[in-house]
DSSP file (Angstrom, degrees, kcal/mol; ACC not computed):
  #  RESIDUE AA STRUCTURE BP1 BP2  ACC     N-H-->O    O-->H-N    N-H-->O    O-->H-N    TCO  KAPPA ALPHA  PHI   PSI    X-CA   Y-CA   Z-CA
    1    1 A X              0   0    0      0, 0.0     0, 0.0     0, 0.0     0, 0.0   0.000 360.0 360.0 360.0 -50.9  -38.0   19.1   44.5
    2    2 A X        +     0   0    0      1,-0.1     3,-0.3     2,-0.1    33,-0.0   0.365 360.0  67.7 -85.0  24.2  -35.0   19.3   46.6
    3    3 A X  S    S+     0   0    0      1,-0.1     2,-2.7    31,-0.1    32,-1.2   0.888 100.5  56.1 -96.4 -64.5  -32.4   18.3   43.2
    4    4 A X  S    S+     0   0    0     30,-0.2     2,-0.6    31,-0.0    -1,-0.1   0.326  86.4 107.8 -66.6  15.4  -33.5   22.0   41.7
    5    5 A X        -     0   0    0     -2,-2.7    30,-0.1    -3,-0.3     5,-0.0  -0.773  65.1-135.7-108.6 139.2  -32.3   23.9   44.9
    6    6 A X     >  -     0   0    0     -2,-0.6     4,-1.3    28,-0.1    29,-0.1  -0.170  36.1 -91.3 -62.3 177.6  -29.0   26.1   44.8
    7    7 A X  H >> S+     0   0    0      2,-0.2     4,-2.1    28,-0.2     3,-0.5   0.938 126.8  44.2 -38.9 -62.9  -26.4   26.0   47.4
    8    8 A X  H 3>>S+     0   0    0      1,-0.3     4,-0.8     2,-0.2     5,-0.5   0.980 113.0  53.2 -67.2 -63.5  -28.0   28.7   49.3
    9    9 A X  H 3>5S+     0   0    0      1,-0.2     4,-1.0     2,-0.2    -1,-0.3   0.624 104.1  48.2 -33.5 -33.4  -31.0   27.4   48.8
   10   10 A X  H <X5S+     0   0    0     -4,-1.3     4,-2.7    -3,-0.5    -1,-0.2   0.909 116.5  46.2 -73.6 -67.9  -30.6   24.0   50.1
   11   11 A X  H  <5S+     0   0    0     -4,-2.1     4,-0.4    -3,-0.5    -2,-0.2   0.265 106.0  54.5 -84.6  20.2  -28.9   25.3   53.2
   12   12 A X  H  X5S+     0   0    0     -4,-0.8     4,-3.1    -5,-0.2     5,-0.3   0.550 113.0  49.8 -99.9 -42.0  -31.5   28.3   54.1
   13   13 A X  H  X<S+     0   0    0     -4,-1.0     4,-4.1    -5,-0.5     5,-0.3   0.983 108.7  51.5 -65.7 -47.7  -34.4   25.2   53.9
   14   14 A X  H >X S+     0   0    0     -4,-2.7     3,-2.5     1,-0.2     4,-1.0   0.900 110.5  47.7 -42.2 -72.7  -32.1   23.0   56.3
   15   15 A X  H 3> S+     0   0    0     -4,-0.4     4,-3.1     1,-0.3    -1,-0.2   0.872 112.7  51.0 -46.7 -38.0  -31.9   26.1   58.9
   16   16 A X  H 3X S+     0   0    0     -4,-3.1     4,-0.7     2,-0.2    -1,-0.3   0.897 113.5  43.5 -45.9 -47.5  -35.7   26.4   58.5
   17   17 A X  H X<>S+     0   0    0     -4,-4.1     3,-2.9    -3,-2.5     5,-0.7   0.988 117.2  44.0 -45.9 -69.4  -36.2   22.8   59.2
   18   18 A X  H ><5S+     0   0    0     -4,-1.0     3,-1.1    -5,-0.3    -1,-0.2   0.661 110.0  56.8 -56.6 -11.5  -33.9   22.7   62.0
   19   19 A X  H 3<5S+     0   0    0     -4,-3.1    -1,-0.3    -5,-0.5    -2,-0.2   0.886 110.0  45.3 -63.7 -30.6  -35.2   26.0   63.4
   20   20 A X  T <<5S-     0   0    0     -3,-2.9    -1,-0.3    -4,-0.7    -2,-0.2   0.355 127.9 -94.7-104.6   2.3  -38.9   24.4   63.6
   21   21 A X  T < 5S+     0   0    0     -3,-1.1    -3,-0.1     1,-0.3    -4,-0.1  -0.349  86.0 124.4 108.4 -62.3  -37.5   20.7   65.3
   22   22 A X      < +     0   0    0     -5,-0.7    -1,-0.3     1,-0.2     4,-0.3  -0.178  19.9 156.8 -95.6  94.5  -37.1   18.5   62.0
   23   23 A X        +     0   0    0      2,-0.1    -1,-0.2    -3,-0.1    -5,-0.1   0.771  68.0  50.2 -96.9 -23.1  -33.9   17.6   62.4
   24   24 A X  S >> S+     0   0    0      2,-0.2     3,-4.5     1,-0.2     4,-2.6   1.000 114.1  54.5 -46.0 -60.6  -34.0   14.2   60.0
   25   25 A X  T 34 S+     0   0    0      1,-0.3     4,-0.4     2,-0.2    -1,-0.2   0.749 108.7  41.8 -46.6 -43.7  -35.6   16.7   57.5
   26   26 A X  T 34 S+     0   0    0     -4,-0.3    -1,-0.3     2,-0.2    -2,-0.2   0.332 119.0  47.2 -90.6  -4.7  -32.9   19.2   57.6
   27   27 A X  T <> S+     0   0    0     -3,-4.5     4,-2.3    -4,-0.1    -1,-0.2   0.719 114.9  44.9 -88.5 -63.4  -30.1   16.2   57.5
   28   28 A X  T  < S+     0   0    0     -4,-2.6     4,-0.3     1,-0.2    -2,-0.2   0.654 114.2  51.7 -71.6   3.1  -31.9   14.4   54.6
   29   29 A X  T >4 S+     0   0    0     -5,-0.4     3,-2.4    -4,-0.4    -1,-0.2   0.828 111.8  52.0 -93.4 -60.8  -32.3   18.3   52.7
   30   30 A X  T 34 S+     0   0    0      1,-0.2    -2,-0.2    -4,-0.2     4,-0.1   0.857 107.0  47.6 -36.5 -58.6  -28.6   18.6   53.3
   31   31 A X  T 3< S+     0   0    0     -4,-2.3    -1,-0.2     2,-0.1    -3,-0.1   0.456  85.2  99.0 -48.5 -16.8  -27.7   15.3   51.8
   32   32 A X  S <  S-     0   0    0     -3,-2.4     2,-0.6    -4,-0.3   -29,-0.1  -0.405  86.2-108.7 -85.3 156.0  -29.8   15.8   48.5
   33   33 A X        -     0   0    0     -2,-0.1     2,-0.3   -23,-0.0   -28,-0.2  -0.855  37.0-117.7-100.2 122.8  -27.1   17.1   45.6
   34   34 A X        -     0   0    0     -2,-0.6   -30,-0.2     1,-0.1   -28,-0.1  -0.641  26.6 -96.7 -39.2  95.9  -27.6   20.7   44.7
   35   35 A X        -     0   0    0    -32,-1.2   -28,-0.2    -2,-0.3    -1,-0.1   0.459  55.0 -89.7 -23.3 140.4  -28.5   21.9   41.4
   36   36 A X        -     0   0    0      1,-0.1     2,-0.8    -3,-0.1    -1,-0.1  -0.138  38.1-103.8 -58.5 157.2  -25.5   23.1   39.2
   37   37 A X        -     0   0    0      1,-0.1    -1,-0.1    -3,-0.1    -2,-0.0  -0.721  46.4-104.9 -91.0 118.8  -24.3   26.3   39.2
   38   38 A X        -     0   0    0     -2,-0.8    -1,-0.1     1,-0.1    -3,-0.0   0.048  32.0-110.3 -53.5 135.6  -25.5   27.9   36.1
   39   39 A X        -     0   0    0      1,-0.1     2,-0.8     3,-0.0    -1,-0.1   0.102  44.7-126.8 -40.5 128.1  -22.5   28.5   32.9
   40   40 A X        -     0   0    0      1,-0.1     3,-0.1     3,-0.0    -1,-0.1  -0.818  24.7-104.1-105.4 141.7  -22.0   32.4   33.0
   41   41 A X        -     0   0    0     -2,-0.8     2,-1.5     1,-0.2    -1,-0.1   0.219  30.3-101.2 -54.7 149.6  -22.5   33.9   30.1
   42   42 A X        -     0   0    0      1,-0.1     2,-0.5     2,-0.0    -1,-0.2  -0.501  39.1-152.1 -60.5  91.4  -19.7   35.2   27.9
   43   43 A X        +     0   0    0     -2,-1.5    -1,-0.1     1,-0.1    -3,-0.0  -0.762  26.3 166.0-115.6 144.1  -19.4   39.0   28.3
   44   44 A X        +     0   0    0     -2,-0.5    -1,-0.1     3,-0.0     3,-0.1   0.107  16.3 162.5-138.4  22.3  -18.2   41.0   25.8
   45   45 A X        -     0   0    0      1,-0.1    -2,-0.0     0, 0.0     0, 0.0   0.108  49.6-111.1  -9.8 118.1  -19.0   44.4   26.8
   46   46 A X        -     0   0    0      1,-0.0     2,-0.4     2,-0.0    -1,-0.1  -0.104  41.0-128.4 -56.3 177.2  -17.3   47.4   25.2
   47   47 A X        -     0   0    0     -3,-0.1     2,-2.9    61,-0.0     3,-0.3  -1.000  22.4-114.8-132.2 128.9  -15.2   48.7   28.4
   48   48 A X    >>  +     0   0    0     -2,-0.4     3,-1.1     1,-0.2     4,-0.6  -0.289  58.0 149.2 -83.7  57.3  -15.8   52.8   29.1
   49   49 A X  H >> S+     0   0    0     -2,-2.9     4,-3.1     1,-0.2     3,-2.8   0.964  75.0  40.0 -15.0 -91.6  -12.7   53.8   28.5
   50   50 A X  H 34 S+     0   0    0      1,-0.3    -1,-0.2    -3,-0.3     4,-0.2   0.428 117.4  49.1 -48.7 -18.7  -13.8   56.9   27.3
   51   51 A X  H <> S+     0   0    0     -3,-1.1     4,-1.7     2,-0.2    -1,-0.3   0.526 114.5  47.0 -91.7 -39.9  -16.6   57.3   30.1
   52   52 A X  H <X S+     0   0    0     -3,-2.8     4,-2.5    -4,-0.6     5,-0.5   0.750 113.2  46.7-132.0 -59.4  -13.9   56.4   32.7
   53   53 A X  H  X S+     0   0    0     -4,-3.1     4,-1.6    -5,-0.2    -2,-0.2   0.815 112.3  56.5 -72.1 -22.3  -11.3   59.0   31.2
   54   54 A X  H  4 S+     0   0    0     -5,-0.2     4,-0.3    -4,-0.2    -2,-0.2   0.908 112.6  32.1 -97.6 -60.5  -14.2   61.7   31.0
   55   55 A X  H  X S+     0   0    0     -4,-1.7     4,-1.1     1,-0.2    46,-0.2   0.706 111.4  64.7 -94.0   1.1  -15.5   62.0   34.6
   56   56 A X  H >X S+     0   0    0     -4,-2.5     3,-2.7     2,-0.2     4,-1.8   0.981 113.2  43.2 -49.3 -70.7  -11.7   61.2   36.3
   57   57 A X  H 3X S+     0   0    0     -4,-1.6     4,-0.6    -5,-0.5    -2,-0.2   0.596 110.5  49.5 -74.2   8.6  -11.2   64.5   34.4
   58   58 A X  H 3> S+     0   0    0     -4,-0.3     4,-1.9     2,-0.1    -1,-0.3   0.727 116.7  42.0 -95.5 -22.6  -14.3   66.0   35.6
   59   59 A X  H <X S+     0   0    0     -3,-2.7     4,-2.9    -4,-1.1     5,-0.6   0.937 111.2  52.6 -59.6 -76.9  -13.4   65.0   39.4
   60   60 A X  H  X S+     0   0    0     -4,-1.8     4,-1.4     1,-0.2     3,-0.2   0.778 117.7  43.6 -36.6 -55.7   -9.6   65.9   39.3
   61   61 A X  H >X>S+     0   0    0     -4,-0.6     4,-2.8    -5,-0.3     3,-0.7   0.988 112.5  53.8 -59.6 -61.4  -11.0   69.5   37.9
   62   62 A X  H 3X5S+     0   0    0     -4,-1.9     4,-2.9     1,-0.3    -1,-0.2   0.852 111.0  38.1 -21.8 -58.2  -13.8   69.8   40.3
   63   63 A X  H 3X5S+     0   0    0     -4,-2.9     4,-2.6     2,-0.2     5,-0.3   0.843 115.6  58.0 -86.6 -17.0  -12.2   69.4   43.4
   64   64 A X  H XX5S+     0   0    0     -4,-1.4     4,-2.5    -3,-0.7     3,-0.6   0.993 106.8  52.2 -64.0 -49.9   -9.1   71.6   42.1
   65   65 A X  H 3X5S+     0   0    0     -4,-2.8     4,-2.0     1,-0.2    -1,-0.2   0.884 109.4  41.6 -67.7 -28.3  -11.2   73.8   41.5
   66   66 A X  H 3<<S+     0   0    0     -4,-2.9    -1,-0.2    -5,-0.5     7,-0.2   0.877 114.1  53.2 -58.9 -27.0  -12.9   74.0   45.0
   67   67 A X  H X< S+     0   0    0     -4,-2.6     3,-0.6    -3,-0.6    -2,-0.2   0.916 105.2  53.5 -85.1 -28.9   -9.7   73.7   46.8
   68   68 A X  H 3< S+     0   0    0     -4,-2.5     2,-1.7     1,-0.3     3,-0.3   0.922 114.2  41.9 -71.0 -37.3   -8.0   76.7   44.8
   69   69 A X  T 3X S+     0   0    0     -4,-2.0     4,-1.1    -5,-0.2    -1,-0.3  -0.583  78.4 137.9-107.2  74.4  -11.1   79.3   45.7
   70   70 A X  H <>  +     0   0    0     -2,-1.7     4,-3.8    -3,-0.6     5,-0.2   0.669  69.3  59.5 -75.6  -9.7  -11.3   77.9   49.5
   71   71 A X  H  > S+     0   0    0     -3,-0.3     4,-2.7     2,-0.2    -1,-0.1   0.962 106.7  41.5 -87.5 -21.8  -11.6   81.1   50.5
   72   72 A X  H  > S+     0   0    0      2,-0.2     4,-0.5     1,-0.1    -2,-0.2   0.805 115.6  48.3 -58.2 -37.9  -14.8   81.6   48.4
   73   73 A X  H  X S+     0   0    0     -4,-1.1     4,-1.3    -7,-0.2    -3,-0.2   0.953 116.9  43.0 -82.3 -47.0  -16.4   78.1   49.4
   74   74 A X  H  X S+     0   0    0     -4,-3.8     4,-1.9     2,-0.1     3,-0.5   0.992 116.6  52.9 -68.6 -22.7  -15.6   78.8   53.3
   75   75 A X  H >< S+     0   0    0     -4,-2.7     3,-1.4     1,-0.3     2,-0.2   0.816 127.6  23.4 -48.0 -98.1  -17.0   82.9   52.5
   76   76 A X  H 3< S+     0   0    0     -4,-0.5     3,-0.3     1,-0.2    -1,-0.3   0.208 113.0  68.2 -48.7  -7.4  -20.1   81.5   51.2
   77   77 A X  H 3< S+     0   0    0     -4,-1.3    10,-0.4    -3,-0.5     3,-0.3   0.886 105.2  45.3 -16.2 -84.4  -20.5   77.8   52.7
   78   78 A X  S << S+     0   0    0     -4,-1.9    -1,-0.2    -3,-1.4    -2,-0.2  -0.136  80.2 103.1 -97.6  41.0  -21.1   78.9   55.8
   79   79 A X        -     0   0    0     -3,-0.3    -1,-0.2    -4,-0.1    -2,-0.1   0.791  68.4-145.6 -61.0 -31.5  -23.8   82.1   55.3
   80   80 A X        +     0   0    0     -3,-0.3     2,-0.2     1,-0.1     3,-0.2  -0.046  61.0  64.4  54.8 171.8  -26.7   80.1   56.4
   81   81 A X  S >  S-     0   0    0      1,-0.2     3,-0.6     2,-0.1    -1,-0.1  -0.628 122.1  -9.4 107.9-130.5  -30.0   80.7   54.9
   82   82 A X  G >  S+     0   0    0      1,-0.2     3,-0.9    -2,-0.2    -1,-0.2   0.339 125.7  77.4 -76.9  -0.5  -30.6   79.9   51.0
   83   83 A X  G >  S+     0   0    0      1,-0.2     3,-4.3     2,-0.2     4,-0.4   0.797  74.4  82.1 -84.2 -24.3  -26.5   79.5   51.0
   84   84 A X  G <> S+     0   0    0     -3,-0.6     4,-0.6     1,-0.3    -1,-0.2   0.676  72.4  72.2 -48.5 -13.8  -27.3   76.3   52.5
   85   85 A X  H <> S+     0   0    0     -3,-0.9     4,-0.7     2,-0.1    -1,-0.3   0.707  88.3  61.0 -61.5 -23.9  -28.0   74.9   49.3
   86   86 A X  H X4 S+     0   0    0     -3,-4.3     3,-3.6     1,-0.2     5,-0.4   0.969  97.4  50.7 -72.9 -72.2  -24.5   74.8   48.2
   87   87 A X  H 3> S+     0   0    0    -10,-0.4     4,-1.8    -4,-0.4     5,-0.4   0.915 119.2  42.9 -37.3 -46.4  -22.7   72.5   50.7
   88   88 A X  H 3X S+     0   0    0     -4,-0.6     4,-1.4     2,-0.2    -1,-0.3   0.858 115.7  46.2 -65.8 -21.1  -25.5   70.1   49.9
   89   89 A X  H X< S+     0   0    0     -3,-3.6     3,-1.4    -4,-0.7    -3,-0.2   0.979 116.7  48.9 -84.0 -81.5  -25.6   70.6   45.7
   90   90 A X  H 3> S+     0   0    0     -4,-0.3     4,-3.6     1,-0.3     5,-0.3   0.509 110.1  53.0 -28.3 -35.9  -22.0   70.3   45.9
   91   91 A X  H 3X S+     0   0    0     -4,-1.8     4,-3.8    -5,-0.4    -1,-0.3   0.962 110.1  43.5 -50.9 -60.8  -22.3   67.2   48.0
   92   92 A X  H <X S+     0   0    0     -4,-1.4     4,-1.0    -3,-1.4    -1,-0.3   0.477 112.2  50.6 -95.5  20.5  -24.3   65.5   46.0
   93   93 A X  H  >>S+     0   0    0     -4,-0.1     4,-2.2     2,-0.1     5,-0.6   0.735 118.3  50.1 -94.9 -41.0  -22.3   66.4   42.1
   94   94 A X  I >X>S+     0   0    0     -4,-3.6     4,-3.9     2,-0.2     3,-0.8   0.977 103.7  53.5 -38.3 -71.6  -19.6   65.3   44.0
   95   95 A X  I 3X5S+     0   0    0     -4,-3.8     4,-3.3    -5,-0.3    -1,-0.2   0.799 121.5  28.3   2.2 -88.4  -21.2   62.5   45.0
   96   96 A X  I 3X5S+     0   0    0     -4,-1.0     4,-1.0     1,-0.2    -1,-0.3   0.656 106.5  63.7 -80.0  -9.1  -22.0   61.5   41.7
   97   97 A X  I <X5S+     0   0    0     -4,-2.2     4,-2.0    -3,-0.8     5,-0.3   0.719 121.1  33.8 -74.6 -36.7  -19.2   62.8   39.3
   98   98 A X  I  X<S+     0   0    0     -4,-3.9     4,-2.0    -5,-0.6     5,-0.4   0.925 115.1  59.1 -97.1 -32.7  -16.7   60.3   41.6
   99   99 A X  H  X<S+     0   0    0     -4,-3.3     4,-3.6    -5,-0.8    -1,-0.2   0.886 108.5  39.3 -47.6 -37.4  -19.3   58.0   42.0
  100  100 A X  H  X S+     0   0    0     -4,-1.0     4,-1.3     3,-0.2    -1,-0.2   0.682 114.0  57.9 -95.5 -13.6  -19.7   57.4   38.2
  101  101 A X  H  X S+     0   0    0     -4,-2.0     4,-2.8   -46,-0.2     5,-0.2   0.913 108.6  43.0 -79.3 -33.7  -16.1   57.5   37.8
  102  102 A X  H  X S+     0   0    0     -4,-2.0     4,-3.1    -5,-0.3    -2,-0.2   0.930 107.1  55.3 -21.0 -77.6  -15.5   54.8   40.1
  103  103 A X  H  X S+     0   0    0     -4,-3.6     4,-1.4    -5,-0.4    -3,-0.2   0.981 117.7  41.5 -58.7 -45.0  -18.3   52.6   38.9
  104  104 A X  H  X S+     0   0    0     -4,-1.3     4,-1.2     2,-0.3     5,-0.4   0.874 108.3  61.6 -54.8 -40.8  -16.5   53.0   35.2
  105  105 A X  H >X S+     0   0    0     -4,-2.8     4,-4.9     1,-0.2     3,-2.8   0.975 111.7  38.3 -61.5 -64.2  -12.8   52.7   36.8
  106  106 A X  H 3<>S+     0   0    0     -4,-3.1     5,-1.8     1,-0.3    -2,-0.3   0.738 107.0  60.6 -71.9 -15.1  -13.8   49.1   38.0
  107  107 A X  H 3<5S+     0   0    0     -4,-1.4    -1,-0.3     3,-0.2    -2,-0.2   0.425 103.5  54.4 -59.7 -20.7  -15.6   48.2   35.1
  108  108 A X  H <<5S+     0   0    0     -3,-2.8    -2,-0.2    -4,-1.2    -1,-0.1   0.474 107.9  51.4 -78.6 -24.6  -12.2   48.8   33.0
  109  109 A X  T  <5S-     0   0    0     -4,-4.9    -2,-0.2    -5,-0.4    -1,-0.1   0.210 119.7-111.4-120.5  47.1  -10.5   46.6   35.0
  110  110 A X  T   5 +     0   0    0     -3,-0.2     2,-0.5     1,-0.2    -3,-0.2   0.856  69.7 130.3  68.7  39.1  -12.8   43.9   34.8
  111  111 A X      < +     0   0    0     -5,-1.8     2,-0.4     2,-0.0    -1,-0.2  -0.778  29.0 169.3-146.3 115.8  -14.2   43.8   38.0
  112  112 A X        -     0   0    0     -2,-0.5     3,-0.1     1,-0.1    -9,-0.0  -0.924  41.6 -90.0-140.0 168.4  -17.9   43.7   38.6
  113  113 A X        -     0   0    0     -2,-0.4     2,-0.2     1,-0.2    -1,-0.1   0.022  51.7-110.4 -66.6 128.0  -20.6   43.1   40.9
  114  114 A X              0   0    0      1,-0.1    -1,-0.2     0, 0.0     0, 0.0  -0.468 360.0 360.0 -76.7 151.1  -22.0   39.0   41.3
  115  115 A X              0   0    0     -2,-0.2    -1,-0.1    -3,-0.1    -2,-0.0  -0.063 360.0 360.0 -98.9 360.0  -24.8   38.5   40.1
């Protein structure tokens, strides 16, 4: 049982042991050799260049354009009422227009998220 446990595994069962008094157990869990770490697969993912290059130019416009009418985004910003939707709409296309350029930027340069 204890040859099929990962790293983490291995040592999460030790702490258990030792939490509950079985300290042999949680020596002799330690001592067992860990399961290999599985081969990772080959990936060979197109890279979203084009994805990447798309919402960069959708940010960089975006926010140019907000900053150039600042006097219209503070006019209307701060109205209260039903203008309160903007700051919050705006929030969240920001949000996601840099968010999805982001997740695409690091995904062209080959850096992604373990697994």
């Amino acid at each position: 049982m204890a040859e099929t446990l990962s790293s983490f595994d291995k040592h999460m069962t030790a702490v258990a042991f030792a939490e509950a008094g079985e300290h042999e157990t949680a020596k002799k869990v330690l001592e067992t050799k860990s399961a290999p770490a599985p081969l990772k697969a080959q990936h060979h993912a197109k890279k979203p260049v084009l994805a990447t290059l798309v919402f960069g130019a959708l940010s960089l416009s975006a926010y140019f354009y907000l900053f150039s009418h600042e006097e219209w985004t503070t006019d209307h910003f701060t109205r209260g009422g039903w203008y309160t939707v903007l700051p919050l709409a705006s929030a969240v296309f920001f949000s996601f227009i840099h968010g999805a350029f982001g997740s695409n930027l690091l995904s062209v340069l080959g850096l992604e998220a373990k697994k």
